[in-house]
Every structure is written in structure tokens, then in C-alpha cells.
N, C-alpha and C positions, 0 to 999 in steps of 0.2 A: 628404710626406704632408700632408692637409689634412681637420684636422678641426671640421667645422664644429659650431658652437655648443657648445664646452665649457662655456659658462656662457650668460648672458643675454646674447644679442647681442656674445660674445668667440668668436674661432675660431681655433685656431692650425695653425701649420703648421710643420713640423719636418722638417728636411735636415741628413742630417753630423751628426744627434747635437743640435744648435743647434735652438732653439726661437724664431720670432716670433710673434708677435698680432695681430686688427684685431678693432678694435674701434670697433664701431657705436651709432650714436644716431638723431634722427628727423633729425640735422641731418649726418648723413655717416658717416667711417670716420678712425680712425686705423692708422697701424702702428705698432707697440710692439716692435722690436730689430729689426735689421736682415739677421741670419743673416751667413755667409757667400757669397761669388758664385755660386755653384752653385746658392742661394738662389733668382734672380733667376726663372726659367721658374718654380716653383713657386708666387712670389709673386704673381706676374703672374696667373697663370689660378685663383689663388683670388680677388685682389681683379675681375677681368671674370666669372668662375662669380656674386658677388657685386652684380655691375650698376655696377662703378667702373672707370673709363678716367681716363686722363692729362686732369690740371687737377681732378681730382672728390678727390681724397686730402688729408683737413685738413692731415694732420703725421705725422712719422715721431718719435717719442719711440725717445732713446736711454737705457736703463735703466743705459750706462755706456757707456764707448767704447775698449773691446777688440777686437781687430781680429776676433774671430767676432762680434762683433753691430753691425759697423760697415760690413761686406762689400757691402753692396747700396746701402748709403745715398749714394753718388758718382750712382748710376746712376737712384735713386729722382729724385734731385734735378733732375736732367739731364733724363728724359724724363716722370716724371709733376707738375715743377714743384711738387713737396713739401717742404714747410720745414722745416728740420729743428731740431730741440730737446733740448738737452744742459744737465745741471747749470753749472755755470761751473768746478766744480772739475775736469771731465773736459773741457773745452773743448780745452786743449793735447793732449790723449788724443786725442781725434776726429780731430784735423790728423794727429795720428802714431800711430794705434792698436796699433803694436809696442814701443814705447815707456815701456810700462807697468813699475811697481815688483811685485815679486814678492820673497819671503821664501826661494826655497829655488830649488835649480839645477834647471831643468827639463829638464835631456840623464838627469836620474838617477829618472824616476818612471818611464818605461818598462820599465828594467830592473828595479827595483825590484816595478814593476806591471804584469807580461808583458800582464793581463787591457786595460789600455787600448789596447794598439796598435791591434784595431779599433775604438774612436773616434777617435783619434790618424789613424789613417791615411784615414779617410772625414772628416774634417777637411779633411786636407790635399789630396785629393783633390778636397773642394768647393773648393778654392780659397783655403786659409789663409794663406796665405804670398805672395798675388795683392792684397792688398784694398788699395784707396786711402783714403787720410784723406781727410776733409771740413772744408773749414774756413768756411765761409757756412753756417753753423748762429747758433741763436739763443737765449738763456736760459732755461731750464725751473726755474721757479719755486713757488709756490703757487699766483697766480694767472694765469700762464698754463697750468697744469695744469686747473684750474678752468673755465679756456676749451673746453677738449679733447672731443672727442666720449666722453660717460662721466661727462664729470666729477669726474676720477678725486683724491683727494687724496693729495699729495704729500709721499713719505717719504724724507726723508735719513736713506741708511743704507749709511756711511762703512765701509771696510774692505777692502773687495776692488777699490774703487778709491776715491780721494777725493771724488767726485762722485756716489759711485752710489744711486742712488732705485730703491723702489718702490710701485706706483699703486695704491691701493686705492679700489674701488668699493664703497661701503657699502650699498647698495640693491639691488648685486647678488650681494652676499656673494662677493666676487671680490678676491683680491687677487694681481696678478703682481710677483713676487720678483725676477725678473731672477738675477741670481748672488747676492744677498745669502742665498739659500738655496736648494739646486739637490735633484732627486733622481736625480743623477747628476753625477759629479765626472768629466769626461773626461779627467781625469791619472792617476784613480787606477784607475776600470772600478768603483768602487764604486755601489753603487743604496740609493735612502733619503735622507731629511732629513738636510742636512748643509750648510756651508759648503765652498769650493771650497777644494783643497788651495794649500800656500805655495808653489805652481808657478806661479800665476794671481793669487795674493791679495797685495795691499798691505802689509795687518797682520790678522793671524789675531785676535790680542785685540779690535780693534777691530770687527771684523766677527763676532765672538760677541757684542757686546756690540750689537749693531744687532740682532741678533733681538728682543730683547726689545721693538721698536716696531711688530716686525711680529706679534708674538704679541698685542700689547695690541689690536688691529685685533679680534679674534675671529673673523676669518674663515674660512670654511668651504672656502674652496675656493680653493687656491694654486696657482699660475701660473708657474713657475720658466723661468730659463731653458737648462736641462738637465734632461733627464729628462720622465717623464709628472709629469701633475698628481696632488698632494696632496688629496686628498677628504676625511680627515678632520680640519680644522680648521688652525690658525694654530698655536694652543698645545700640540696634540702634535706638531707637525712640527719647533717651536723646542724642545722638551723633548727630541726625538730628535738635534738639530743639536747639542745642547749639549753631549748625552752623548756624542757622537760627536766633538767636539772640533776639533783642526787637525791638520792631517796635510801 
């Protein structure tokens, strides 16, 4: 699905449950998470619906590098010569995006959570278990965030993986979350503000305690990457995360 202009000049597009982004300025487009393979046709004909073809795409920003938002980024690379940009603490993530530390056994949330098999299996479906790491990516920092079509400023906000950021655009009252706050947990089939369960997360503490950077933003309009978008603000959506806890 491709929806365009969820915000100013942001449009997302969502396959398998996985949410990415591009995001535009006068000076081009980014992509912000990389989906899943199954990803790739849908990405393709919203960034040509959009007027961009191979060599015209600034950067692919990875908001983390878990193998659903790492899935297209081998292939971004390869044919639309797109550079890719990762924290440095998720750098070894991107090479091996299954690789990830996780707090709880992930064979026990389906049974637990009958309700996620269908995320779970349109997941796997698009190609979860398919994706290649990347390892010719390049440091996403302050200022090369700064660089980025958006201008987006960069928030470390550590927990669900060691590297993981999210982009806030102040001018457009925009901020995407990436999994540092989702409204949809595809472990659990739950919907609503909330952190990803210990199926997916690093450290559950630590990534309650990164909302609170994304709440100070004020932003009105959250960008996650599971689930539809947050419209009423930063700070109820981290007030509802918080109560809602780890799971």
C-alpha cells in the first residue's frame, strides 16, 4: 500500500505489516527503513509514481538493522546506487540482520499470541527469512542526518537495538519512530503505542526509557514502523507506551 503524503512531503508505504518512508525536499527523496523483499515492486512504483528512477535516490536511512527493515536495502543498493546509512552501533546488524539480541524466546509469542500468526505469516511470506545483510553502508550521525533530504534531527534511542534512531522533522511536525515506538507489535497482534515485545527488543528498560526523547520532540504526528501513524501527538503516544510496559 502507498500512501502518499502522510505528512508534508513524507509518504509511506506498507507491505507484511512493515512500514517505510521517503521522504522529500526541493533537493530529492530519501528512504527511511527498508521493508522486507516483497517490499521491493511496491517500493519501486511509488518511488517512479513519484518522478525518481535509479541514481536520483539521496540515501536509504536505516532506523535500525533488523532483518524486516533491512530486506530491500542489498537490492536498493545494487540497482538504484543508493548509499546506505546506519548508526555504527547497528553497523554489525546490517551485515547479519538475524543476529539481533532479543530478551524472551520468540518460538513462545505465537502460541501465547494466536492473534499475531497473521502478521507473522505475511511476514514470512514477504520474505523474512530471505533478506541479505549489507555491509557497504555508512555512519548516520548528527550531521550527516542534517545532510538528508528533511533535515531530519537525529535521535538515539537505544533499546530495541543498540543503534536504533529516530528522525524528527521540526518544521513538519513529523517524527518517525522506527520500532523505538510501534502501533502494532507483530509478536504480540496487539494495536496502540507501545514498545516492541522481548521477542525483537535488546532491552525492554532501556527502550522505555528512550521514549522519553521522543516525547520531548512534541510532535504531532508519529511515523512508527509497525502499524498506522499516531496523530495525536508524541507525549500521549509515550504516556500510552509506558503504561503499556514490556511484554
Amino acid at each position: 500500500m502507498f500512501q502518499r503524503s502522510v505528512a508534508d512531503g513524507v509518504h509511506r508505504i506498507e507491505h507484511a505489516y512493515v512500514n517505510s518512508y521517503l521522504v522529500e525536499d526541493d533537493a530529492g527523496v530519501m528512504v527511511v527503513d527498508a521493508g522486507l523483499p516483497g517490499m521491493w515492486p511496491h517500493l519501486v512504483r511509488a518511488l517512479t509514481r513519484l518522478g525518481y528512477s535509479p541514481g536520483s535516490v539521496r540515501a536509504l536511512v536505516l532506523t535500525h538493522a533488523h532483518f524486516d527493515h533491512v530486506g530491500t536495502a542489498a537490492k536498493l543498493r545494487r540497482e538504484y546506487r543508493t548509499p546506505i546509512l546506519v548508526h555504527d552501533a547497528d553497523r554489525r546488524l546490517a551485515a547479519h540482520p538475524y543476529r539481533y539480541l532479543h530478551e524472551n524466546a520468540r518460538l513462545r509469542y505465537p502460541v501465547q499470541h494466536p492473534g499475531a500468526l497473521r502478521t507473522l505469516g505475511a511476514m514470512t511470506l514477504a520474505g523474512a527469512l530471505t533478506v541479505r545483510g549489507v555491509t557497504d553502508v555508512h555512519s548516520l550521525d548528527a550531521p550527516a542526518a542534517a545532510a538528508l533530504p528533511g533535515a531530519p534531527e537525529l535521535l538515539h534511542t537505544p533499546g530495541h537495538t543498540a543503534g536504533h534512531v529516530a528522525l524528527h522533522f521540526p518544521d513538519r511536525g513529523v517524527l518517525i519512530t522506527g520500532d523505538a515506538l510501534v502501533t502494532l507489535d507483530p509478536y504480540t497482534g496487539r494495536h496502540g503505542p507501545q514498545i516492541v515485545s522481548g521477542a525483537a527488543t535488546a532491552d525492554s528498560s532501556e527502550a522505555l526509557a528512550s521514549l522519553e526523547r521522543l516525547a520531548a520532540t512534541g510532535a504531532p504526528t508519529l511515523l512508527t514502523g509497525h502499524g498506522e501513524p499516531y496523530l495525536d501527538g508524541a507525549a500521549s503516544a509515550v504516556e500510552q507506551a509506558l503504561a503499556a510496559g514490556a511484554s
